[in-house]
C-alpha positions as CSV (number, residue, x, y, z in Angstrom):
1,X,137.1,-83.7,56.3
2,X,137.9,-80.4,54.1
3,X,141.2,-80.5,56.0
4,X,142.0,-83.7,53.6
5,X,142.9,-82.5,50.5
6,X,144.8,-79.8,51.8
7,X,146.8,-82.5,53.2
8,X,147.3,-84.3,50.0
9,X,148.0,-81.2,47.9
10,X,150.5,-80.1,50.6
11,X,152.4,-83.6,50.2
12,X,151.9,-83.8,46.5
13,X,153.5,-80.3,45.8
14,X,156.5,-81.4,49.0
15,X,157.3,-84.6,46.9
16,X,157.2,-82.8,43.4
17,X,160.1,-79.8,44.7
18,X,161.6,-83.1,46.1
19,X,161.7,-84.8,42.8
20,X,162.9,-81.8,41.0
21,X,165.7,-81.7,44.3
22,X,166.9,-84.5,43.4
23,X,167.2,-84.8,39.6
24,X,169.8,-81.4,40.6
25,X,171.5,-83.5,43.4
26,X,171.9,-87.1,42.6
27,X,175.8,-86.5,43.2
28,X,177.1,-84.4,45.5
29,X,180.8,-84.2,46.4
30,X,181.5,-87.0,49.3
31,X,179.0,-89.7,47.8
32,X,181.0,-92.8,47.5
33,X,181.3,-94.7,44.3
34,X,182.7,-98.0,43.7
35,X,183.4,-99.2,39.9
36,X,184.8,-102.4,39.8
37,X,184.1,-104.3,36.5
38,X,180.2,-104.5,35.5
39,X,179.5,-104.0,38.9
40,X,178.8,-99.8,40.5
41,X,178.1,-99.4,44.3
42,X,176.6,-96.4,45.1
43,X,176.5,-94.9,48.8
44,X,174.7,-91.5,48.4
45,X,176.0,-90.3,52.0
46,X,175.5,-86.5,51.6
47,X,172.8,-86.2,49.2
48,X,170.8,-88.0,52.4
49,X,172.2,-85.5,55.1
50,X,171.1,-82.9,52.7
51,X,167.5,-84.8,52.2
52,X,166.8,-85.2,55.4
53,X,168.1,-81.6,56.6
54,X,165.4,-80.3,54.1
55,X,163.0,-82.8,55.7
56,X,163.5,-81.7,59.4
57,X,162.7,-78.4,57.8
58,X,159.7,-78.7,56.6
59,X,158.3,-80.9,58.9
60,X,159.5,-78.6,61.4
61,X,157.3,-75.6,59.6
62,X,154.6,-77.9,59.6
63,X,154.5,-78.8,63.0
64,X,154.3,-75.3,64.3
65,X,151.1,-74.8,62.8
66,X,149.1,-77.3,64.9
């Protein structure tokens, strides 16, 4: 049970340096946007190779450790 909130703070700090991540990345070149009108489509392509790049990462670290 003391392993717990290790857990939590080890998630809680992963999501904050995500946050932060992606208040730098919201638009990378190559994500696709459509403006027609009043209407915007937004396809953010790379910013999710780049996310989940960084997640394969870290769970990657992680998962040596057990």
């Amino acid at each position: 049970m003391t392993e717990f909130p290790k857990v939590l703070m080890i998630i809680g700090g992963v999501l904050l340096i995500i946050g932060i991540f992606m208040q730098f990345i919201g638009k990378l070149p190559g994500d696709i946007v459509f403006k027609k009108g009043n209407t915007t489509i937004f396809f953010p392509i790379v910013t999710c190779i780049v996310i989940s790049i960084v997640l394969s990462l870290v769970f990657s670290f992680f998962g040596r450790f057990k």
